[in-house]
C-alpha positions in Angstrom: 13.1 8.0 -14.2 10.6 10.7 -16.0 10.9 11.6 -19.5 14.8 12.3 -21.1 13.2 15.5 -22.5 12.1 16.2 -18.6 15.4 15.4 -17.6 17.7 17.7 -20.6 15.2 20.6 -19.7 15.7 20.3 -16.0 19.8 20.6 -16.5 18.9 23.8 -19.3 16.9 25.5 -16.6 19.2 24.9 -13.7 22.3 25.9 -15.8 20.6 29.1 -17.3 20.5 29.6 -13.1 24.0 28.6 -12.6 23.2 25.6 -11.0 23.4 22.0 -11.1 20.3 19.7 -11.9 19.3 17.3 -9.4 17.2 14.8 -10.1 15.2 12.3 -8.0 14.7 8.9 -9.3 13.6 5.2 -7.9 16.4 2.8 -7.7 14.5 1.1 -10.6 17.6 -0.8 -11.8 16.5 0.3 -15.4 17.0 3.8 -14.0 20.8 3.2 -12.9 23.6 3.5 -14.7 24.2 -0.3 -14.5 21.2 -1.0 -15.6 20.5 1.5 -18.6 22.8 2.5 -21.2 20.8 5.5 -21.8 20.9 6.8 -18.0 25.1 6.2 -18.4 25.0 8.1 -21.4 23.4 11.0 -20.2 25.2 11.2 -16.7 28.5 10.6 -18.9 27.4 13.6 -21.2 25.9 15.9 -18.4 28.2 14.8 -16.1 29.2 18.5 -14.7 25.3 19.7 -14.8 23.0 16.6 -13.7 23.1 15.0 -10.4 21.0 11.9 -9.7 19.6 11.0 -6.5 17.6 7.9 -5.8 15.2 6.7 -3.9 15.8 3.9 -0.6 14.6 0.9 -1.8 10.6 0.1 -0.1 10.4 -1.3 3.2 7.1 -1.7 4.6 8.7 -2.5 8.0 10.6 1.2 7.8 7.2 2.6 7.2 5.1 2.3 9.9 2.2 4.9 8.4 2.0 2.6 5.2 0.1 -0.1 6.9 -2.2 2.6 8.6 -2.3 1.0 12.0 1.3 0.6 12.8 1.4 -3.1 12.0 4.5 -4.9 10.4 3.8 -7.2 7.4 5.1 -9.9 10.1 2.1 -9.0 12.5 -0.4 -8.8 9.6 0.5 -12.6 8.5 0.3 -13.6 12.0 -2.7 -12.2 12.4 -4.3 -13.4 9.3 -3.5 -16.7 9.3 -4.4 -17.4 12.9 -7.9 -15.9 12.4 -7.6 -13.1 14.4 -8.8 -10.7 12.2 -12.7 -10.4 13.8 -11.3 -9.4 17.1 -7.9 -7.4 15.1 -10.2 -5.4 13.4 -13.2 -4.4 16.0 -10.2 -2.5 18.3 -9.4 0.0 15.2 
């Protein structure tokens, strides 16, 4: 999660607005409640103004534009550990 200074001046600026804060953040365990006292302090304090959203955890499979030519990780270790990468490669 960014900065708690970030975070306090995002829920000032949305409630000057009227609004509530939202906030994204990766499901970094040290960024959860469970996992940081700090982040359960300040949704426990800012309860009413600051609402966190995270991130789905990364999965490279899910992603097809991550590997760049639409190859799961499976593929990939097929490919590299049978050789094939000469022949793989000269098609992109």
């Amino acid at each position: 999660m960014c900065d708690v200074a970030q975070v306090r001046a995002a829920v000032a600026r949305s409630k000057r607005r009227g609004r509530v804060a939202i906030v994204k953040a990766s499901n970094l365990k040290a960024h959860t409640p469970a996992g940081s006292l700090l982040v359960r302090g300040m949704l426990t304090e800012l309860k009413e103004q600051l609402y966190l959203v995270y991130t789905p955890a990364y999965d490279p499979d899910a992603n097809r534009h991550s590997h760049g030519s639409g190859v799961s990780r499976d593929e990939w270790s097929r490919i590299i550990t049978s050789g094939e990468t000469s022949s793989f490669c000269s098609q992109m």
